[in-house]
Biopython code that builds the backbone (N, CA, C, O; Angstrom):
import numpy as np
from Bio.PDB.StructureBuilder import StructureBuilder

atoms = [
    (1, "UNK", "N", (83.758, 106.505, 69.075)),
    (1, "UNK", "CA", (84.326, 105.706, 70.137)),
    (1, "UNK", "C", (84.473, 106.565, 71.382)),
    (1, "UNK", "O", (85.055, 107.650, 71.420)),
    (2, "UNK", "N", (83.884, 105.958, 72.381)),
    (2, "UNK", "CA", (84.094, 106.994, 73.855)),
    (2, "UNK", "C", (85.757, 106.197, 74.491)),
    (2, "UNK", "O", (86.206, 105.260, 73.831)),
    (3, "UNK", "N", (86.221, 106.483, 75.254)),
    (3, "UNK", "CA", (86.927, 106.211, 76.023)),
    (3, "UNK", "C", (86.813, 106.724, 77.694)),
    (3, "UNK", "O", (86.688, 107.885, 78.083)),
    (4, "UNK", "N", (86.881, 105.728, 78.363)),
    (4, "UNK", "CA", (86.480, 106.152, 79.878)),
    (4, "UNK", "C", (88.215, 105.953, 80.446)),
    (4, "UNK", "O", (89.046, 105.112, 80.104)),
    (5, "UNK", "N", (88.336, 107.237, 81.555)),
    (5, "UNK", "CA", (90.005, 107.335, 82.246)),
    (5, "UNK", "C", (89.302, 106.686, 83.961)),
    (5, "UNK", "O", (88.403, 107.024, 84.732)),
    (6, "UNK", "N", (90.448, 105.508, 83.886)),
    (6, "UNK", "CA", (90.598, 105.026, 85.945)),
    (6, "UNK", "C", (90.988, 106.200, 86.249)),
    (6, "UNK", "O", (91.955, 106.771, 85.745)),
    (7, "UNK", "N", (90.135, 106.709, 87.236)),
    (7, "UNK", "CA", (90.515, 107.508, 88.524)),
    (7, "UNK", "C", (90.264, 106.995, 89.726)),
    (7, "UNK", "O", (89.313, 106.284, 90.052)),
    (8, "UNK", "N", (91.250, 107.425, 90.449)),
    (8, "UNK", "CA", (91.115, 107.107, 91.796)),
    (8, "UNK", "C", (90.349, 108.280, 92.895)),
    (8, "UNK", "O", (90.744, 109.417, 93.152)),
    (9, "UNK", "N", (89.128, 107.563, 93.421)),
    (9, "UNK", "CA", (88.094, 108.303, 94.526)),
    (9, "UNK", "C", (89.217, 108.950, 95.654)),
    (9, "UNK", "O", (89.782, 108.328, 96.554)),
    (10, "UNK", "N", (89.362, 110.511, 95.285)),
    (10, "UNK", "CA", (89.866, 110.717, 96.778)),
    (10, "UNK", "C", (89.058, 111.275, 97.782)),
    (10, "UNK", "O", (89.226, 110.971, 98.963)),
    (11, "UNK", "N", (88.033, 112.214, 97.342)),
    (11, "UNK", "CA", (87.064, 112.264, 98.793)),
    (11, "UNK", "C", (85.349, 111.975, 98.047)),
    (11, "UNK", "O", (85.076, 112.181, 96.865)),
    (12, "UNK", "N", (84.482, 111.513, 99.000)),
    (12, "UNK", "CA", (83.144, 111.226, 98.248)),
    (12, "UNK", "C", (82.216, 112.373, 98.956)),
    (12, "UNK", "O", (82.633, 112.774, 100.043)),
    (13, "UNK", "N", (81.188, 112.858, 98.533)),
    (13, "UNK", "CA", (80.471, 113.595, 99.306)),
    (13, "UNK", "C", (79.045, 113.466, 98.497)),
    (13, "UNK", "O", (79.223, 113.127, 97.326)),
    (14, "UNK", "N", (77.733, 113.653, 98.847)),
    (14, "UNK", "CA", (76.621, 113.364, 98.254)),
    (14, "UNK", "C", (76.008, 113.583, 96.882)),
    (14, "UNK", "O", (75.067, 114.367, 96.761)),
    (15, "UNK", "N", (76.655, 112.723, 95.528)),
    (15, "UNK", "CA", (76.270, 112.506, 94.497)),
    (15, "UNK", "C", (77.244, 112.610, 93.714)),
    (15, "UNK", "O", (77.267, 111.812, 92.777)),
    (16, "UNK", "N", (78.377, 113.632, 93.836)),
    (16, "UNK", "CA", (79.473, 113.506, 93.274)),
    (16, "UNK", "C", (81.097, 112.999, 94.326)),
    (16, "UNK", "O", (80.855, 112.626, 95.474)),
    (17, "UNK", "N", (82.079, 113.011, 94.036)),
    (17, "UNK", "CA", (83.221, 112.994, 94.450)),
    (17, "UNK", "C", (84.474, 113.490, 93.324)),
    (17, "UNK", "O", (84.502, 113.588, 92.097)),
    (18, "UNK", "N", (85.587, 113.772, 94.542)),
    (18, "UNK", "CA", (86.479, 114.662, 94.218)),
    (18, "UNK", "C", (87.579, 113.119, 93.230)),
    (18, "UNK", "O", (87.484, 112.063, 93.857)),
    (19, "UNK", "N", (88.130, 113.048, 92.416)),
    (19, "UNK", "CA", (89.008, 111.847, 91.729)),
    (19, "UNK", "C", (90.652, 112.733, 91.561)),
    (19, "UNK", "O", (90.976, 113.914, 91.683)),
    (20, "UNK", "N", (91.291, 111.655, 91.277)),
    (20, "UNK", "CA", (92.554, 112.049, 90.660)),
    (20, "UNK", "C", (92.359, 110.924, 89.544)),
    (20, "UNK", "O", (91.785, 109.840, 89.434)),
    (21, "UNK", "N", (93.041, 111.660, 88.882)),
    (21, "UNK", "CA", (93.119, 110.630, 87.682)),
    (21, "UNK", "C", (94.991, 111.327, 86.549)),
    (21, "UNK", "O", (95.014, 112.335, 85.843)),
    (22, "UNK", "N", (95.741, 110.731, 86.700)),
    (22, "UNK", "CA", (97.421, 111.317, 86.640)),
    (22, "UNK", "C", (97.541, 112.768, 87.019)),
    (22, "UNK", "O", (97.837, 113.697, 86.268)),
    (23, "UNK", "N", (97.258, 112.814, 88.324)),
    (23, "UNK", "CA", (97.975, 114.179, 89.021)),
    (23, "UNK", "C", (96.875, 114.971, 88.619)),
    (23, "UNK", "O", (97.239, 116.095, 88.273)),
    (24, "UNK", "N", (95.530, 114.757, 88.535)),
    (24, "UNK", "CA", (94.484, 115.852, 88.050)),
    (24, "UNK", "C", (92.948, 115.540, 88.934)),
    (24, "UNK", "O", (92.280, 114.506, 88.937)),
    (25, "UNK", "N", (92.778, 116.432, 89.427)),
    (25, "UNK", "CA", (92.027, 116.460, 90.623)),
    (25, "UNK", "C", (90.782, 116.929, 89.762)),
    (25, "UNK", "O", (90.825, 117.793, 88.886)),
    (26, "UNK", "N", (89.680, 116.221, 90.155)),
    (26, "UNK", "CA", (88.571, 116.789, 89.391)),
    (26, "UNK", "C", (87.087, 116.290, 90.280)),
    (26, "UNK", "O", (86.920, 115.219, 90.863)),
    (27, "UNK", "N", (86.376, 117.131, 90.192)),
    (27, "UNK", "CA", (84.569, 116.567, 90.900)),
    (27, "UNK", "C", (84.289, 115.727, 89.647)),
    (27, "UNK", "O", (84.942, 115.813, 88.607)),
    (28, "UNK", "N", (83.266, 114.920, 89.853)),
    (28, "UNK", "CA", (82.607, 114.029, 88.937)),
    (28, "UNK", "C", (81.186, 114.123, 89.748)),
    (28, "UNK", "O", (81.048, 114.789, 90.774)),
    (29, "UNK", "N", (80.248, 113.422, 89.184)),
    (29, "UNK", "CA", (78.983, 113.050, 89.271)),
    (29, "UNK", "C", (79.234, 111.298, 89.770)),
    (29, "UNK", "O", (79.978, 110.483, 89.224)),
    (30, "UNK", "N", (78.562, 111.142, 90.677)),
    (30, "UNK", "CA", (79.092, 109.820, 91.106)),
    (30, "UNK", "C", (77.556, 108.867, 91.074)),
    (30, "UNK", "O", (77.474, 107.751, 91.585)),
    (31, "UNK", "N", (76.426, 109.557, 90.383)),
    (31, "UNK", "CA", (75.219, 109.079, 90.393)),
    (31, "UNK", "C", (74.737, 107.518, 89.404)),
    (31, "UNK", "O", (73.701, 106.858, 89.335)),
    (32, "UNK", "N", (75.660, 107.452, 88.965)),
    (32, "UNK", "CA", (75.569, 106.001, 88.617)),
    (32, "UNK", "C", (76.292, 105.124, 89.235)),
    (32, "UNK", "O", (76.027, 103.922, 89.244)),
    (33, "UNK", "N", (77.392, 105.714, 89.878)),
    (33, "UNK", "CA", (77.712, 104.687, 90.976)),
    (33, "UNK", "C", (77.999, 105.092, 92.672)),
    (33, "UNK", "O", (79.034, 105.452, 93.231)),
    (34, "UNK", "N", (76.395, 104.828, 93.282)),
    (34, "UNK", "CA", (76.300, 105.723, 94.349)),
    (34, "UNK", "C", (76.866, 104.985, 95.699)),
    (34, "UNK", "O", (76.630, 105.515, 96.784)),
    (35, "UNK", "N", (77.548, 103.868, 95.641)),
    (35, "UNK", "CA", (78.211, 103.065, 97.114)),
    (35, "UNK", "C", (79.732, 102.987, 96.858)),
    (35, "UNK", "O", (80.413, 101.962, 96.838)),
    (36, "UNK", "N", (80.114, 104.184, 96.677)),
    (36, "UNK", "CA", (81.867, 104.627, 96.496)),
    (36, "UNK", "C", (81.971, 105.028, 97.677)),
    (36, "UNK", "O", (81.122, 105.494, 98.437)),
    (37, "UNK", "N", (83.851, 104.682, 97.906)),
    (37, "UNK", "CA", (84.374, 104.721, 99.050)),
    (37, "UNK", "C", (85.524, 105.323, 98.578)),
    (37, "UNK", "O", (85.968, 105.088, 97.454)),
    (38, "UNK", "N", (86.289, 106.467, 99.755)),
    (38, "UNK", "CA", (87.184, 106.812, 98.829)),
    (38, "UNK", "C", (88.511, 105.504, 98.835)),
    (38, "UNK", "O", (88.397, 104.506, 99.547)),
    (39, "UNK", "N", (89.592, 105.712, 98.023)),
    (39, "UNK", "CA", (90.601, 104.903, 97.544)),
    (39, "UNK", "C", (90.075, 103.623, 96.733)),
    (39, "UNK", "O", (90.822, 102.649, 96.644)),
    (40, "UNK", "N", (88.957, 103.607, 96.211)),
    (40, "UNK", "CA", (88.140, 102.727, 95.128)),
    (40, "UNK", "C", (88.695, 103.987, 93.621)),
    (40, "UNK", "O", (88.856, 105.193, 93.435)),
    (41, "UNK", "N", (88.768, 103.067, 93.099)),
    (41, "UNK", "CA", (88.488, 103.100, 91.447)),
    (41, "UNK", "C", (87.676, 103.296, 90.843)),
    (41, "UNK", "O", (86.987, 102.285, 90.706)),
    (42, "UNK", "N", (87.237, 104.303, 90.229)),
    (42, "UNK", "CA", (86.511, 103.949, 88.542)),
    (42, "UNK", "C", (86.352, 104.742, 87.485)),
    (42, "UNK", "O", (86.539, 105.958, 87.545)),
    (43, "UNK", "N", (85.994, 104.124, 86.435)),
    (43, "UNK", "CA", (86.122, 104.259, 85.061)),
    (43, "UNK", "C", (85.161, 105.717, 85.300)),
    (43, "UNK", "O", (84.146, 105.799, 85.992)),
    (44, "UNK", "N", (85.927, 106.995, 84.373)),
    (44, "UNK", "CA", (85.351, 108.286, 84.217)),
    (44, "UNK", "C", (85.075, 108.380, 83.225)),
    (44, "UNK", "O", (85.912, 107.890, 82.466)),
    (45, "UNK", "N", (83.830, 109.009, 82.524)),
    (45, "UNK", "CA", (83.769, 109.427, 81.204)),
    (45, "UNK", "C", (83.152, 110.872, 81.191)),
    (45, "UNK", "O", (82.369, 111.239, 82.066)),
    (46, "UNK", "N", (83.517, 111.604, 80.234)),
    (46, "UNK", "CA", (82.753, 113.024, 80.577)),
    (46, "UNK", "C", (82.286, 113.855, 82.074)),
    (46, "UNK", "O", (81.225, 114.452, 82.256)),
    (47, "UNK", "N", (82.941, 113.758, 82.638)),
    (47, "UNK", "CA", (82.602, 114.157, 84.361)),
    (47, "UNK", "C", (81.653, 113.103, 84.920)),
    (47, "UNK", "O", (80.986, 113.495, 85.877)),
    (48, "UNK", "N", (81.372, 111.328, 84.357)),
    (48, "UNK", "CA", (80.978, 111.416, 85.503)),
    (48, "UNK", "C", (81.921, 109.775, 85.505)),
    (48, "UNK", "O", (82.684, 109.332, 84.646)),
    (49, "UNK", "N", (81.473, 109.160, 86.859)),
    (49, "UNK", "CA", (82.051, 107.808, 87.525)),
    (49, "UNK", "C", (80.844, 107.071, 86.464)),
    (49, "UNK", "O", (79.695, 107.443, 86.229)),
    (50, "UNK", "N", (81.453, 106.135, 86.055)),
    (50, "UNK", "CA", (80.416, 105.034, 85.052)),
    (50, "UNK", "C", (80.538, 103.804, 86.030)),
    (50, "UNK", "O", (79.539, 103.113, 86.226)),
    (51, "UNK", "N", (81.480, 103.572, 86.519)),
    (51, "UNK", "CA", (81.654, 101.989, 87.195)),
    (51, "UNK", "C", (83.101, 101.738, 87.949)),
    (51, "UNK", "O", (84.127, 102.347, 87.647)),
    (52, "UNK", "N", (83.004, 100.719, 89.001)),
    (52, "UNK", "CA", (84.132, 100.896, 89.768)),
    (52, "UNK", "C", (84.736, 99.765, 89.112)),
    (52, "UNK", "O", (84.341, 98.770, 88.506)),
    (53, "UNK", "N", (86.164, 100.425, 89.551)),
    (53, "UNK", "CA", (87.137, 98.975, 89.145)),
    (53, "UNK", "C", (88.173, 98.655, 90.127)),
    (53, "UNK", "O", (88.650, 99.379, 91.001)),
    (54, "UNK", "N", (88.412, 97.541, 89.853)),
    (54, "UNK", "CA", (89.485, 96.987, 90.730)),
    (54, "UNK", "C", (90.923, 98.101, 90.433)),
    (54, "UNK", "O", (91.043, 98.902, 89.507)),
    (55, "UNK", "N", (91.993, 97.790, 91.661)),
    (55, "UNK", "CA", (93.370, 99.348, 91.266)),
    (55, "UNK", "C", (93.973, 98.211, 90.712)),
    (55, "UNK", "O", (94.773, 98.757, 89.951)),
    (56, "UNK", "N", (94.121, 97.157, 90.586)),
    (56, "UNK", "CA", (95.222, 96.451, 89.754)),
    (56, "UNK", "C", (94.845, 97.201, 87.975)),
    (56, "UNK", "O", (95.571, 97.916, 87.285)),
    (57, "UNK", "N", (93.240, 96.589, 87.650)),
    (57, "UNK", "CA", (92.677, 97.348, 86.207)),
    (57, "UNK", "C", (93.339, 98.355, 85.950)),
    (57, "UNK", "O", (94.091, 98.542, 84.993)),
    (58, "UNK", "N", (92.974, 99.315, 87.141)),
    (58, "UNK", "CA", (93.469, 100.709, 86.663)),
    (58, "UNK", "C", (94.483, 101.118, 86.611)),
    (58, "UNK", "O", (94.807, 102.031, 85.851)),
    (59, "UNK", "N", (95.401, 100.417, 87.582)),
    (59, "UNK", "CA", (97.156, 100.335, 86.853)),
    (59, "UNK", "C", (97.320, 100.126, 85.670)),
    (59, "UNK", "O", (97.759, 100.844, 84.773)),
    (60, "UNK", "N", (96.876, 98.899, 85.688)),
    (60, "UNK", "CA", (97.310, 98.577, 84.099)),
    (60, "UNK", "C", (96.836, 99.670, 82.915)),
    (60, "UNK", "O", (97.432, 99.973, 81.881)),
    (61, "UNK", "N", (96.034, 99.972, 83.240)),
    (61, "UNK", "CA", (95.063, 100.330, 81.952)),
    (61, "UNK", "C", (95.948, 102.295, 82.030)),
    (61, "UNK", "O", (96.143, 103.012, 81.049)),
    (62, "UNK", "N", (96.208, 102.556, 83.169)),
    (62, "UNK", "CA", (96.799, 104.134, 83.082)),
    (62, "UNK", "C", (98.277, 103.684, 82.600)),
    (62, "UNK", "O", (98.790, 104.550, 81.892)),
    (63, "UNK", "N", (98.987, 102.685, 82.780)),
    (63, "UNK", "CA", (100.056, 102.000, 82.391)),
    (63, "UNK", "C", (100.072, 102.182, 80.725)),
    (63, "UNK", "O", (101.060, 102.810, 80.343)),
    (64, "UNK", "N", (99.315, 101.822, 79.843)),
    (64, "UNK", "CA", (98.820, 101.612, 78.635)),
    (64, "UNK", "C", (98.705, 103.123, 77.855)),
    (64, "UNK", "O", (98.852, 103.541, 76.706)),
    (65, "UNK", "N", (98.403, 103.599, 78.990)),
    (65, "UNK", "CA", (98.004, 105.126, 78.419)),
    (65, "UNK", "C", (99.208, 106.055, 78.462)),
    (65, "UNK", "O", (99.377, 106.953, 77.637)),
    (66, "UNK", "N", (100.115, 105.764, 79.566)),
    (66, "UNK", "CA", (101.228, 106.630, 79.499)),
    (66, "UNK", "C", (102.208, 106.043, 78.416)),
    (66, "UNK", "O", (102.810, 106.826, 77.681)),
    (67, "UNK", "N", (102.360, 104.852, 78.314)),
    (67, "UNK", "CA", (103.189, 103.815, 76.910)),
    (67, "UNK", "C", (102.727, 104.694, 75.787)),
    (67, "UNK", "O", (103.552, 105.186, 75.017)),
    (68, "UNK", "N", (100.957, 104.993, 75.614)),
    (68, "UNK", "CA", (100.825, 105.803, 74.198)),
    (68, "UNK", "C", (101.306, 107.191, 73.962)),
    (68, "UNK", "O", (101.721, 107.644, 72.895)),
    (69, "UNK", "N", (101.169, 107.936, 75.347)),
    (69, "UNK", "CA", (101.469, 109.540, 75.363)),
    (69, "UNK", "C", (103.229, 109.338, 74.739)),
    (69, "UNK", "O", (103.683, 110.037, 73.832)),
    (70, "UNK", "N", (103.968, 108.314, 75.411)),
    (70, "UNK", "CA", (105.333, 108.376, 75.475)),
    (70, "UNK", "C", (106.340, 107.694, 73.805)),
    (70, "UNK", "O", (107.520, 107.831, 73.482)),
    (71, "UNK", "N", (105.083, 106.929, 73.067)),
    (71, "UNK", "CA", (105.109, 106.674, 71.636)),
    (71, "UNK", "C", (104.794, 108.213, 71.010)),
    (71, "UNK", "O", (105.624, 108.911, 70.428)),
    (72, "UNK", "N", (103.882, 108.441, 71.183)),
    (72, "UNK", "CA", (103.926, 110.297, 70.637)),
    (72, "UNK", "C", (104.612, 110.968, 70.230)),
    (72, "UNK", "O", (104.932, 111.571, 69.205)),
    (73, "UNK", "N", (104.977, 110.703, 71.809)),
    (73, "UNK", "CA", (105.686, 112.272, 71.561)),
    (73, "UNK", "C", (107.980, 111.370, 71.362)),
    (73, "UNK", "O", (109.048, 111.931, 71.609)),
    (74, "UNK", "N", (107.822, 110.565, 71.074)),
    (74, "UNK", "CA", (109.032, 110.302, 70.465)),
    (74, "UNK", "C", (109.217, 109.748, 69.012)),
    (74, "UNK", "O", (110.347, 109.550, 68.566)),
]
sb = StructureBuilder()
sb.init_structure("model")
sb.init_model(0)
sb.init_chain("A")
sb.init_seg("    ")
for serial, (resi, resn, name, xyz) in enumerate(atoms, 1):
    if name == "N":
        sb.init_residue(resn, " ", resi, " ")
    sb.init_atom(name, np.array(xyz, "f"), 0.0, 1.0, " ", f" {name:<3s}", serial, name[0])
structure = sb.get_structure()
């Protein structure tokens, strides 16, 4: 099973861009999705952008993820 993390585009530059994704700043490969803007969304998998998403999605869905970290670890 893969799992892809919403990050949010904070700067784009030619083929990759810079993301945050919970307080973690990272380059990606942005070559499958090459008409990103920054403050767009999308789904990361392995360093790269797979597809953009709407920020409501990605609320929710980082919403979901901090609920599991916070079942964990209590």
């Amino acid at each position: 099973m893969c799992v892809a993390v919403p990050a949010k585009v904070i700067e784009v530059m030619e083929g990759e861009a810079t993301v945050d994704f919970g307080g973690i700043k990272k380059r990606v490969n942005t070559m499958m999705v090459p008409q990103l803007t920054e403050g767009e969304y999308v789904l990361l998998h392995a360093g790269c952008a797979m597809q953009k998403i709407d920020e409501e999605e990605a609320k929710k869905t980082l919403e979901i993820f901090r609920a599991l970290v916070e079942m964990e670890e209590s």
